[in-house]
Legacy VTK file of the C-alpha trace (Angstrom):
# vtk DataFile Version 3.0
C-alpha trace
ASCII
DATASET POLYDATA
POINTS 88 float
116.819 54.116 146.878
115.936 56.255 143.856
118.731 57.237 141.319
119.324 60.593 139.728
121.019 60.914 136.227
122.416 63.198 133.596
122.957 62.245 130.375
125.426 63.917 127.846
126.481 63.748 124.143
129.673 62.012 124.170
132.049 64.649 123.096
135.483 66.245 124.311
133.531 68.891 126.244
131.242 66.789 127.841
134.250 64.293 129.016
135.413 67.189 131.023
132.302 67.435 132.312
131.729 63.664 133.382
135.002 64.147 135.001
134.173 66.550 137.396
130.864 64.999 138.126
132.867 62.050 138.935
135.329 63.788 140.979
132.774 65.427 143.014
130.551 62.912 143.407
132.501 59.699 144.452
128.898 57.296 144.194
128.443 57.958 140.901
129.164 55.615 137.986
129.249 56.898 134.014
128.172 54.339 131.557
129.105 55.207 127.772
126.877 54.299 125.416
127.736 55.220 121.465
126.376 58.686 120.860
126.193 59.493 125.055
127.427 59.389 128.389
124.964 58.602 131.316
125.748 59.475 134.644
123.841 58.105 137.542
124.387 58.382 141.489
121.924 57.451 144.388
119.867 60.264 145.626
121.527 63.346 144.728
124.434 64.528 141.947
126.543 68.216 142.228
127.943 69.719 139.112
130.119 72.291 140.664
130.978 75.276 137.989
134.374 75.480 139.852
135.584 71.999 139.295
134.193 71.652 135.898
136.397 75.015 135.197
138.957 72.548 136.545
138.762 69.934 133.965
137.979 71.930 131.265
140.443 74.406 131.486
138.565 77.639 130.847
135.276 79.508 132.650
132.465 77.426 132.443
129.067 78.880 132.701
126.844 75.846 133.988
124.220 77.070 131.663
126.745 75.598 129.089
125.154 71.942 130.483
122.203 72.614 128.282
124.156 72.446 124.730
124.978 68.823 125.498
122.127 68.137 127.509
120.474 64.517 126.292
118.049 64.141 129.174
118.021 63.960 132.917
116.138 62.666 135.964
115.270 63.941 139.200
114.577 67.534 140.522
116.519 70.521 139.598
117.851 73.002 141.638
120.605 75.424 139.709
122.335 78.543 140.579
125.468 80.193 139.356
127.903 77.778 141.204
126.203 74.507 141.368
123.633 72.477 139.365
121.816 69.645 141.406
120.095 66.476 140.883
117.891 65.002 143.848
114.876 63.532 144.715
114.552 65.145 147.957
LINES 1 89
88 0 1 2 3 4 5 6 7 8 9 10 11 12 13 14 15 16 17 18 19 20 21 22 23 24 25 26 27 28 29 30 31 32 33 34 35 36 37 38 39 40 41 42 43 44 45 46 47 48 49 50 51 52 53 54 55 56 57 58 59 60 61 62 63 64 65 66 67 68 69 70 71 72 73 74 75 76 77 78 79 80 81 82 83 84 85 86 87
């Protein structure tokens, strides 16, 4: 089973952020390292703008990712609600 994963500077934004891809994606695990916060899940991973609006308490434009944005793995598909991770 291949993985997909997101990695994040480890910051209060980005916390928000891990928290709504944990929310919405109930296989994934987030493993803090000192400067970062990887994210991996099998398969596939969902950032939905709406939920990360949630946690974060304000609009969130999901091109906002990229400011954080260490590396990632697996293909991309983006639009204005979701951002996805998958290898399919």
């Amino acid at each position: 089973m291949a993985t997909v994963f997101i990695a994040l500077q480890k910051n209060e934004e980005s916390r928000a952020i891990v928290d709504a891809i944990l929310a919405d994606n109930p296989q994934a695990t987030a493993n803090n390292e000192p400067a970062m916060v990887k994210v991996d899940a099998p398969e596939r991973m969902v950032i939905r703008r709406e939920t990360v609006e949630q946690e974060i308490g304000r609009d969130f434009d999901l091109q906002e990712i990229h400011v954080n944005l260490v590396t990632l793995s697996g293909n991309v598909d983006q639009t204005d609600d979701e951002f996805t991770l998958s290898w399919v």
